[in-house]
C-alpha positions in Angstrom: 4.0 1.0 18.8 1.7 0.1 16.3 -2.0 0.0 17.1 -3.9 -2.1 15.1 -7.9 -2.8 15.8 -10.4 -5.3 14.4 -14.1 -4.6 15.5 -16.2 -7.3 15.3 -19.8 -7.6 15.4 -21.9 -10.7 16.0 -18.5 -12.3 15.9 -18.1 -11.8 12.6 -14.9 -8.7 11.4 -16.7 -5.5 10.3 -13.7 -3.2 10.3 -10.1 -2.8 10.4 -7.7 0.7 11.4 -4.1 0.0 11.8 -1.5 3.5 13.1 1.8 4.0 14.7 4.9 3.7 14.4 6.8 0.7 15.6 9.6 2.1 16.8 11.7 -1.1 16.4 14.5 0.8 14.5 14.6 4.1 12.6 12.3 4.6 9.8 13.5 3.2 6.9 15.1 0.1 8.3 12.2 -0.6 11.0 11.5 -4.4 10.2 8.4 -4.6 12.2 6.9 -1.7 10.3 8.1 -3.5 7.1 6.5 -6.8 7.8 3.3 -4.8 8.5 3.2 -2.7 6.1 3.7 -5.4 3.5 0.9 -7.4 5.3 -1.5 -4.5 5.5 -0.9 -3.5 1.3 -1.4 -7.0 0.3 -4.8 -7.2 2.7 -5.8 -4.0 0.9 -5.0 -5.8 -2.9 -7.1 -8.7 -1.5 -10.0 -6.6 -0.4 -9.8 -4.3 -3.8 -9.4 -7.4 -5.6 -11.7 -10.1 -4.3 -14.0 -7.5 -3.0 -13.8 -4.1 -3.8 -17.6 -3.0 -3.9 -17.8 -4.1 -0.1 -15.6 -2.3 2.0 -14.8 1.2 2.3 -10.5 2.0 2.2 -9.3 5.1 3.0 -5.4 5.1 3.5 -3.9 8.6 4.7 -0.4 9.2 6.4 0.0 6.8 9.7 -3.7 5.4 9.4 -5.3 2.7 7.0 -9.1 2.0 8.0 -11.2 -0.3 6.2 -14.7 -1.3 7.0 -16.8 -3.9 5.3 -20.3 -2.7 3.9 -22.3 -5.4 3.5 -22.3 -8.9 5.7 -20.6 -10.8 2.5 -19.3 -14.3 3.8 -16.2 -13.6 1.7 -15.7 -9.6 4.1 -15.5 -12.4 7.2 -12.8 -14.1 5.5 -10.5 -11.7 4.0 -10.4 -10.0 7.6 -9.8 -13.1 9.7 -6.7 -13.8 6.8 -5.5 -10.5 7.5 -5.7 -10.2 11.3 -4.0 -13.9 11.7 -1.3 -12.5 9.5 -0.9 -9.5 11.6 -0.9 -11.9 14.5 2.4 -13.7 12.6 4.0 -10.6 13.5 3.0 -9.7 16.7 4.3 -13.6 18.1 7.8 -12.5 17.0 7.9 -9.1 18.0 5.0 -8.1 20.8 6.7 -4.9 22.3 6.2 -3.3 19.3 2.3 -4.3 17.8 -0.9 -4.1 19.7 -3.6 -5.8 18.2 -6.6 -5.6 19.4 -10.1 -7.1 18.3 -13.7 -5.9 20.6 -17.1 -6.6 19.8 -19.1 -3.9 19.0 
């Protein structure tokens, strides 16, 4: 399953981490992975692109965490974007995404 976790703070996104494997089919042909992974690199263009000087990306194998530096309105934004995208997926396929999102 794919974990993916939003931490908020003062209801407002401060960070984002996203791991797993959906196990939906094998790798290679797993749709759900896919649809997240396209969703998760075009998130990580937006936050370069719009953003870049406030958030920190590190992207290894299996993990992506990204955490805003700074209380920009626009950091707010680009995360809510992102996790109701993510959300997209997990209506149509919910046995194989977890999101979650805790206040911190």
């Amino acid at each position: 399953m794919v974990l993916i976790t939003f931490l908020k703070e003062n209801d407002k996104f401060k960070s984002l981490s996203i791991t797993g494997h959906s196990q939906f089919d094998d790798i290679g042909s797993d749709i759900v992975c896919a649809g997240i992974s396209a969703i998760a690199f075009g998130a990580l263009n937006g936050f370069n692109e719009l953003a870049e000087e406030n958030f920190d990306i590190k992207v290894s194998d299996n993990l992506i965490e990204v955490e805003a530096l700074n209380d920009a309105c626009i950091n707010d934004k680009l995360f809510s974007f992102t996790y109701y995208q993510f959300n997209t997926v997990f209506v149509q396929y919910p046995n194989y995404i977890n999101i979650k999102v805790r206040e911190v």
